[in-house]
BALUM-52637 format. One line per 2 residues: number of its first residue (from 0); for each residue x, y, z of N, C-alpha, C. Coordinates in pm, 1 decimal, always signed. Example, Ala and Ser with C-alpha at 12.3 -4.5 7.8 and 13.67 -1.06 7.14 Angstrom:
REM residues 2
0 = +1319.0/-569.0/+780.0/+1230.0/-450.0/+780.0/+1320.0/-330.0/+780.0 ~ +1285.0/-225.0/+708.0/+1367.0/-106.0/+714.0/+1290.0/+3.0/+787.0 .
END
This chain:
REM residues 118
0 = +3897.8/-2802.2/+372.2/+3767.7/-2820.3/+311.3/+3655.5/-2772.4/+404.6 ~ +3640.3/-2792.4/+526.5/+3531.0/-2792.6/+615.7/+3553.9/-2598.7/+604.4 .
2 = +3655.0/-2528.6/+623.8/+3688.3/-2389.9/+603.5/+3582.9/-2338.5/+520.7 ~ +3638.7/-2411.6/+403.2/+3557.1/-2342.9/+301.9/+3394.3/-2367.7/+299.0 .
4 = +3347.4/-2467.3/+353.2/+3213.0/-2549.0/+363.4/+3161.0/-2400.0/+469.7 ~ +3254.8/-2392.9/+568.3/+3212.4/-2260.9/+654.4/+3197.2/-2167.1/+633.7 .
6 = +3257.0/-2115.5/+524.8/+3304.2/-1968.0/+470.9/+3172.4/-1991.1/+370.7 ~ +3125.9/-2047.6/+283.8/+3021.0/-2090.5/+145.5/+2851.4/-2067.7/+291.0 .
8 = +2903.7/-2061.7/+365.3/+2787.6/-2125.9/+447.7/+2756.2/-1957.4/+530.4 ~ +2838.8/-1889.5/+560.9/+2822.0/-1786.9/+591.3/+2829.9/-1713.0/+524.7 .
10 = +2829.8/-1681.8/+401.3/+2820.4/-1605.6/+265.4/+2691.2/-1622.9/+260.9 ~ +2646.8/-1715.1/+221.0/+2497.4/-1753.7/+214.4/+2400.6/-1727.8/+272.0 .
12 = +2394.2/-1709.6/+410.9/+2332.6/-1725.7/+478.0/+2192.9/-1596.3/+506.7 ~ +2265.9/-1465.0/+475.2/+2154.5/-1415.1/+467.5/+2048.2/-1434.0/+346.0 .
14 = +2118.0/-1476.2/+168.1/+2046.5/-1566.1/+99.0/+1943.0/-1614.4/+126.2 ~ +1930.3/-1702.1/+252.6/+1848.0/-1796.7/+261.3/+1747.1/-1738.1/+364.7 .
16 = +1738.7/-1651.9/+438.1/+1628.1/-1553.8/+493.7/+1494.9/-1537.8/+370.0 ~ +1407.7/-1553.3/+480.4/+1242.1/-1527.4/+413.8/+1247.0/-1391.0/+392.0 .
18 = +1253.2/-1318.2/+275.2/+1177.0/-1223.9/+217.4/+1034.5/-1221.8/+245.4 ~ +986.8/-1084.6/+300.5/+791.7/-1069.3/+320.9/+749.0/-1101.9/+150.5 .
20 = +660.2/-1164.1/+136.2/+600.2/-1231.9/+38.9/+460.3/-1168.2/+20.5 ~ +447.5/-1107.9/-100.3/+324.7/-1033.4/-145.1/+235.5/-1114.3/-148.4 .
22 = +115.3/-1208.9/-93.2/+24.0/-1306.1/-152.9/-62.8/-1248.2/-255.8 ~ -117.0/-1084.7/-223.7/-258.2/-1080.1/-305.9/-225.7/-890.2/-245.6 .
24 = -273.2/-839.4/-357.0/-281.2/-697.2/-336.0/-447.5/-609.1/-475.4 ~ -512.2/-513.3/-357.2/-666.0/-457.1/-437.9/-596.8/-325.0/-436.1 .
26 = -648.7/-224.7/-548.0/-649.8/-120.6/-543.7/-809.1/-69.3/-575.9 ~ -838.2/+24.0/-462.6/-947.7/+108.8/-532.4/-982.0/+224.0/-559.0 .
28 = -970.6/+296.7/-647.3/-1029.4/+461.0/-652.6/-1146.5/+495.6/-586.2 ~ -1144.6/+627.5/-514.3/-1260.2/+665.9/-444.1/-1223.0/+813.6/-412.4 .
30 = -1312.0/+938.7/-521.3/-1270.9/+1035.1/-556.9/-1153.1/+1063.6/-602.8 ~ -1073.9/+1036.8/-655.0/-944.5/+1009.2/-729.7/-845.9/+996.2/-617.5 .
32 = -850.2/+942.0/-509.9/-783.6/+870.1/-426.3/-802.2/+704.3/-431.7 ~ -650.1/+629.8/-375.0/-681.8/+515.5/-420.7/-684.1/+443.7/-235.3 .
34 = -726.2/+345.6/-247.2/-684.4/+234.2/-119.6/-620.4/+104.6/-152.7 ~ -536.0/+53.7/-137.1/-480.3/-49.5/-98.6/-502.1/-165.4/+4.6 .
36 = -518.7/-266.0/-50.5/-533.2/-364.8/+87.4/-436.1/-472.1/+28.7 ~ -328.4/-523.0/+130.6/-199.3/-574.1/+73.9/-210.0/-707.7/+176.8 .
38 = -192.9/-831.5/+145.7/-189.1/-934.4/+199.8/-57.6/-981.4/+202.8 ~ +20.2/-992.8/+314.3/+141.3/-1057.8/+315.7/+184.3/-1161.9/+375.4 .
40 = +269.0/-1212.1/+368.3/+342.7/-1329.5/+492.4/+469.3/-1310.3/+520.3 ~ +512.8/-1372.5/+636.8/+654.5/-1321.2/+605.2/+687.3/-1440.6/+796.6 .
42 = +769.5/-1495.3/+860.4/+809.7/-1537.7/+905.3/+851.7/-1467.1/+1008.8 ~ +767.7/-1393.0/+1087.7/+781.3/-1273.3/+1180.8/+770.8/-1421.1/+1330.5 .
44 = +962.5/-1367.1/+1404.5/+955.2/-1410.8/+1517.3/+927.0/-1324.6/+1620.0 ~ +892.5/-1230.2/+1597.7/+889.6/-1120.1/+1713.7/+931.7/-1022.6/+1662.5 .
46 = +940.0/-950.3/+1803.8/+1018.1/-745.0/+1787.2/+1115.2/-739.0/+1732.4 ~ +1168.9/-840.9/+1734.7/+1360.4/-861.5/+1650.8/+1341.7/-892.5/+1508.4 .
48 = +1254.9/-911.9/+1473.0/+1230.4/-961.4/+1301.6/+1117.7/-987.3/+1287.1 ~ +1044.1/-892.4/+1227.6/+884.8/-896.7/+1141.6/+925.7/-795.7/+1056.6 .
50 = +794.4/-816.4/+920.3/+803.0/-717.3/+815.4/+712.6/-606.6/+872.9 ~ +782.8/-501.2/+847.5/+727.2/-342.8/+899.6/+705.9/-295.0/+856.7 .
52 = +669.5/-311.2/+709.6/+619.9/-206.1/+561.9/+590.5/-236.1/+482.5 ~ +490.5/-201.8/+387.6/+544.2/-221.7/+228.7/+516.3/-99.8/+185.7 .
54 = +473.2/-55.8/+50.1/+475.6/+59.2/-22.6/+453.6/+49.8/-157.3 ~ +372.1/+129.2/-220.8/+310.0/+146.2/-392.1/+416.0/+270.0/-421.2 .
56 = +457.6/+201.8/-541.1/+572.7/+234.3/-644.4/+494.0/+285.2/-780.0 ~ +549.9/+372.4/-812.7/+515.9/+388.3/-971.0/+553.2/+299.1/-1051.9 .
58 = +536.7/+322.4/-1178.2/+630.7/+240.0/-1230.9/+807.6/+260.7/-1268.8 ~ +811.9/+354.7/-1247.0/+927.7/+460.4/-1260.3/+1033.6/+479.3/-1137.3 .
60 = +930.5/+385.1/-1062.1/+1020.4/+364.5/-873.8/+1026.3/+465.6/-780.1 ~ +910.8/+581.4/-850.2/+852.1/+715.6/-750.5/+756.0/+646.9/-638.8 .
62 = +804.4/+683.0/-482.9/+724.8/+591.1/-402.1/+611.3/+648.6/-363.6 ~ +480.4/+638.0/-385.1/+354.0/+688.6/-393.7/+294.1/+685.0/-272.1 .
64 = +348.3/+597.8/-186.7/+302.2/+568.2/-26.5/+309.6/+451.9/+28.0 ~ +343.8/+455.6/+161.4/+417.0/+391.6/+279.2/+317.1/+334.2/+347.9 .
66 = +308.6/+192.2/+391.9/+191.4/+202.3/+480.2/+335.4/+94.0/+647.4 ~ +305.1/+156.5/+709.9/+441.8/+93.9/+847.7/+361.8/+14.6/+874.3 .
68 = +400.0/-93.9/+962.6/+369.9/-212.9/+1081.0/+412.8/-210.1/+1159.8 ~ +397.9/-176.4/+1234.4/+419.4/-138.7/+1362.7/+452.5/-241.9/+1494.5 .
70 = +406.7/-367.8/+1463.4/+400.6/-453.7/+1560.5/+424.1/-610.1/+1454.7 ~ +523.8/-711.1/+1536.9/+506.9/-841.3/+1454.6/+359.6/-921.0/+1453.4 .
72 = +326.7/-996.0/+1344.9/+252.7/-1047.7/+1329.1/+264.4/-1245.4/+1340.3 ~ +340.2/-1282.6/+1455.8/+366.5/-1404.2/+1447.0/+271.7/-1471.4/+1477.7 .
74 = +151.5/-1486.8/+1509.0/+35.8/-1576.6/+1481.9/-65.5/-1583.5/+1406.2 ~ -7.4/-1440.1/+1291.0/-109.9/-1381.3/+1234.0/-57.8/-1392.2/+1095.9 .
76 = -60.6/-1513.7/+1003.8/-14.6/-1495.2/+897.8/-114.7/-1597.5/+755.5 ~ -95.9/-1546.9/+645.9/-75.8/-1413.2/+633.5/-212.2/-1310.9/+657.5 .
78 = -159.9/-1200.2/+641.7/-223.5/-1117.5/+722.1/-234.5/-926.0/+622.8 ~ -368.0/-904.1/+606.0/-364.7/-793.9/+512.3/-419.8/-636.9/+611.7 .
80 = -357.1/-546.9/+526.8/-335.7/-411.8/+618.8/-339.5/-294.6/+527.7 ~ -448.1/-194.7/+516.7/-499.1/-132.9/+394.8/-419.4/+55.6/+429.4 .
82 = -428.9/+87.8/+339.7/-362.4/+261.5/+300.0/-448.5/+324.3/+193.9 ~ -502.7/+401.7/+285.2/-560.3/+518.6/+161.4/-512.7/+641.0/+162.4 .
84 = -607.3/+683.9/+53.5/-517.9/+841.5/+36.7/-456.2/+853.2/-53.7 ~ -396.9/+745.9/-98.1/-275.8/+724.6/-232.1/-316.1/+832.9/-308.2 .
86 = -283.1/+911.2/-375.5/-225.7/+958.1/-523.2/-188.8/+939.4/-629.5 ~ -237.6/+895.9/-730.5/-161.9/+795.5/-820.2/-178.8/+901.4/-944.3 .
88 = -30.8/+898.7/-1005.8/-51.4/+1066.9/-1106.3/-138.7/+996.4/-1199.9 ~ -187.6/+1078.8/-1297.5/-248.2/+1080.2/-1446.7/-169.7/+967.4/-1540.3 .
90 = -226.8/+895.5/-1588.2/-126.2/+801.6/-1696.7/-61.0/+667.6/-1661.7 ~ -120.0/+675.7/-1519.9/-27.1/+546.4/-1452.9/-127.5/+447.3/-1472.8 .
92 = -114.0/+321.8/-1536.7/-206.3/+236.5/-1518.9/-154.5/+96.5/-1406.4 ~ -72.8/+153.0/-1347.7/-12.8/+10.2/-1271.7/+67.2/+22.8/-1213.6 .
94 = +78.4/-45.0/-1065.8/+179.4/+34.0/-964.2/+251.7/-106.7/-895.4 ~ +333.6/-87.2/-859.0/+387.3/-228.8/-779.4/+413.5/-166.5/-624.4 .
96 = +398.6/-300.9/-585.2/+404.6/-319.7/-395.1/+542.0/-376.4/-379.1 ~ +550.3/-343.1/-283.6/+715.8/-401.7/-235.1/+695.1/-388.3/-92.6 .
98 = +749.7/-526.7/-11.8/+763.8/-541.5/+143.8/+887.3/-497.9/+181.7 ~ +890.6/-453.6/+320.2/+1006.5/-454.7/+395.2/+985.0/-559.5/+515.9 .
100 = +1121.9/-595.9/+546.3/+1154.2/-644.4/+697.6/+1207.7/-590.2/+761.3 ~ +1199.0/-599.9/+895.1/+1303.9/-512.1/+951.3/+1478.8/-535.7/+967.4 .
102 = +1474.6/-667.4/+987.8/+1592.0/-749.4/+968.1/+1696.9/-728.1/+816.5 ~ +1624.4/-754.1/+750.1/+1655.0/-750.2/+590.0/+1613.6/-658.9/+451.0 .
104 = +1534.0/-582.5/+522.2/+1529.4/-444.6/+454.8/+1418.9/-454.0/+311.2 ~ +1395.2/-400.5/+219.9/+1330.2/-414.2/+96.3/+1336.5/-562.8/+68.8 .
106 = +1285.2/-648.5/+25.3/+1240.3/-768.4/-50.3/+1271.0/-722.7/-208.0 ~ +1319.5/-793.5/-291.3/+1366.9/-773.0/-395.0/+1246.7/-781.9/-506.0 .
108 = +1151.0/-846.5/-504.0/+1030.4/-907.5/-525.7/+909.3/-802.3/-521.9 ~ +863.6/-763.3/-606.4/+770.2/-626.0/-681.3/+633.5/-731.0/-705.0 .
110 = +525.7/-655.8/-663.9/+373.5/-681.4/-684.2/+308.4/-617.4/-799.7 ~ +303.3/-666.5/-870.0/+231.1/-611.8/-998.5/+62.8/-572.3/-937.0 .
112 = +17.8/-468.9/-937.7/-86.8/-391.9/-953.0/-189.9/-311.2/-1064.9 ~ -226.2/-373.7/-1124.3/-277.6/-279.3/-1239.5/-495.0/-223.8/-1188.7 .
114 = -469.1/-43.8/-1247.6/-536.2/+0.3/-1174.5/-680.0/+31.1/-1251.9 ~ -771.7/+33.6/-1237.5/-900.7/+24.8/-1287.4/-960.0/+188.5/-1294.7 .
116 = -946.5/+242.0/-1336.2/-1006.6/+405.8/-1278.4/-1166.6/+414.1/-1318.8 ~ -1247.8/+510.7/-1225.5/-1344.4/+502.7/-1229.3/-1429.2/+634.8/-1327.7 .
END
Protein backbone atom coordinates (compact mmCIF):
# COMPACT_ATOMS: atom_id res chain seq x y z
CA UNK A 1 0.00 0.00 0.00
CA UNK A 2 2.52 2.71 1.10
CA UNK A 3 4.21 1.60 -2.73
CA UNK A 4 1.45 2.61 -4.28
CA UNK A 5 0.70 5.84 -1.94
CA UNK A 6 4.46 6.50 -3.42
CA UNK A 7 4.06 5.72 -6.89
CA UNK A 8 0.20 8.01 -6.89
CA UNK A 9 2.47 10.62 -5.23
CA UNK A 10 5.14 10.82 -7.78
CA UNK A 11 2.87 10.68 -10.74
CA UNK A 12 1.35 13.64 -9.39
CA UNK A 13 3.62 15.60 -8.50
CA UNK A 14 4.46 17.70 -11.28
CA UNK A 15 0.36 18.17 -11.30
CA UNK A 16 0.65 20.06 -8.42
CA UNK A 17 3.37 22.76 -9.59
CA UNK A 18 2.18 26.51 -9.92
CA UNK A 19 1.47 27.28 -13.44
CA UNK A 20 2.43 31.37 -14.21
CA UNK A 21 -1.05 32.76 -13.73
CA UNK A 22 -2.37 35.50 -16.12
CA UNK A 23 -3.94 38.15 -13.48
CA UNK A 24 -4.88 41.02 -15.98
CA UNK A 25 -3.70 41.65 -19.60
CA UNK A 26 -4.27 45.60 -21.97
CA UNK A 27 -3.91 45.70 -25.48
CA UNK A 28 -3.37 48.92 -27.36
CA UNK A 29 -3.22 49.99 -31.01
CA UNK A 30 -0.87 52.73 -31.92
CA UNK A 31 -0.49 53.13 -35.74
CA UNK A 32 -1.67 49.68 -36.39
CA UNK A 33 0.79 48.28 -34.00
CA UNK A 34 -0.38 46.88 -30.79
CA UNK A 35 1.27 46.93 -27.02
CA UNK A 36 0.67 44.61 -24.46
CA UNK A 37 1.06 44.99 -20.80
CA UNK A 38 0.62 41.44 -19.14
CA UNK A 39 0.39 41.07 -15.34
CA UNK A 40 1.46 37.80 -13.95
CA UNK A 41 2.32 35.71 -10.88
CA UNK A 42 3.84 32.76 -10.69
CA UNK A 43 5.97 31.33 -7.61
CA UNK A 44 9.45 32.22 -8.91
CA UNK A 45 12.24 30.73 -6.41
CA UNK A 46 15.06 31.93 -8.25
CA UNK A 47 17.37 31.17 -11.47
CA UNK A 48 16.18 27.50 -11.15
CA UNK A 49 12.43 28.28 -11.55
CA UNK A 50 10.71 31.58 -12.57
CA UNK A 51 8.31 32.22 -15.47
CA UNK A 52 10.41 33.49 -18.52
CA UNK A 53 7.71 34.32 -21.05
CA UNK A 54 4.50 34.68 -22.19
CA UNK A 55 3.20 35.39 -25.72
CA UNK A 56 -0.07 36.70 -27.89
CA UNK A 57 -1.64 33.93 -29.86
CA UNK A 58 -4.10 34.29 -32.54
CA UNK A 59 -6.87 32.70 -32.28
CA UNK A 60 -5.84 29.98 -34.60
CA UNK A 61 -2.56 29.40 -32.23
CA UNK A 62 -0.33 31.59 -34.85
CA UNK A 63 2.17 33.10 -32.25
CA UNK A 64 2.07 36.88 -32.89
CA UNK A 65 4.87 37.67 -30.29
CA UNK A 66 7.14 36.69 -27.52
CA UNK A 67 7.91 38.92 -24.86
CA UNK A 68 11.20 36.75 -22.55
CA UNK A 69 12.03 37.37 -18.77
CA UNK A 70 14.96 37.28 -18.35
CA UNK A 71 15.51 37.34 -14.67
CA UNK A 72 13.21 35.73 -11.61
CA UNK A 73 10.89 37.86 -10.07
CA UNK A 74 10.75 36.46 -6.40
CA UNK A 75 9.91 39.57 -4.49
CA UNK A 76 8.19 40.95 -7.18
CA UNK A 77 4.84 39.50 -7.53
CA UNK A 78 2.66 39.90 -9.30
CA UNK A 79 4.39 41.79 -11.57
CA UNK A 80 3.52 43.32 -15.28
CA UNK A 81 6.01 43.59 -18.37
CA UNK A 82 4.81 45.26 -21.72
CA UNK A 83 5.67 44.25 -25.79
CA UNK A 84 5.11 46.34 -28.57
CA UNK A 85 5.29 46.15 -32.05
CA UNK A 86 2.75 43.32 -32.20
CA UNK A 87 1.08 42.77 -35.52
CA UNK A 88 -2.16 41.62 -35.26
CA UNK A 89 -3.55 40.51 -38.95
CA UNK A 90 -6.89 42.08 -40.31
CA UNK A 91 -10.06 40.28 -38.83
CA UNK A 92 -8.68 39.29 -35.58
CA UNK A 93 -10.75 40.63 -32.90
CA UNK A 94 -9.08 38.74 -29.96
CA UNK A 95 -5.91 37.22 -29.07
CA UNK A 96 -4.93 35.08 -26.05
CA UNK A 97 -1.76 35.24 -23.69
CA UNK A 98 -0.16 32.25 -22.49
CA UNK A 99 2.82 32.05 -19.73
CA UNK A 100 5.80 30.04 -19.67
CA UNK A 101 8.04 28.70 -16.81
CA UNK A 102 11.09 27.66 -17.10
CA UNK A 103 10.75 24.57 -15.04
CA UNK A 104 7.40 23.52 -16.57
CA UNK A 105 7.16 24.95 -19.83
CA UNK A 106 3.72 26.55 -21.42
CA UNK A 107 0.88 26.87 -18.71
CA UNK A 108 -2.08 25.22 -20.12
CA UNK A 109 -4.29 28.25 -19.21
CA UNK A 110 -5.01 30.96 -22.25
CA UNK A 111 -5.84 34.81 -21.52
CA UNK A 112 -8.64 35.94 -23.32
CA UNK A 113 -7.85 39.38 -24.96
CA UNK A 114 -10.31 41.06 -27.02
CA UNK A 115 -9.02 44.01 -29.17
CA UNK A 116 -10.49 47.50 -29.63
CA UNK A 117 -9.09 48.99 -33.01
CA UNK A 118 -8.78 52.49 -33.50
Amino acid sequence: MRTLIALLLAVAGPALADAPEIEAAKAVENSGRWQFSVTLRHPDSGWEHYADAWQVLAPDGQILGIRRLVHPHVTEQPFTRSLSGVIIPDGVSHVFIQARCLVDGWAPARFRVDLTRS
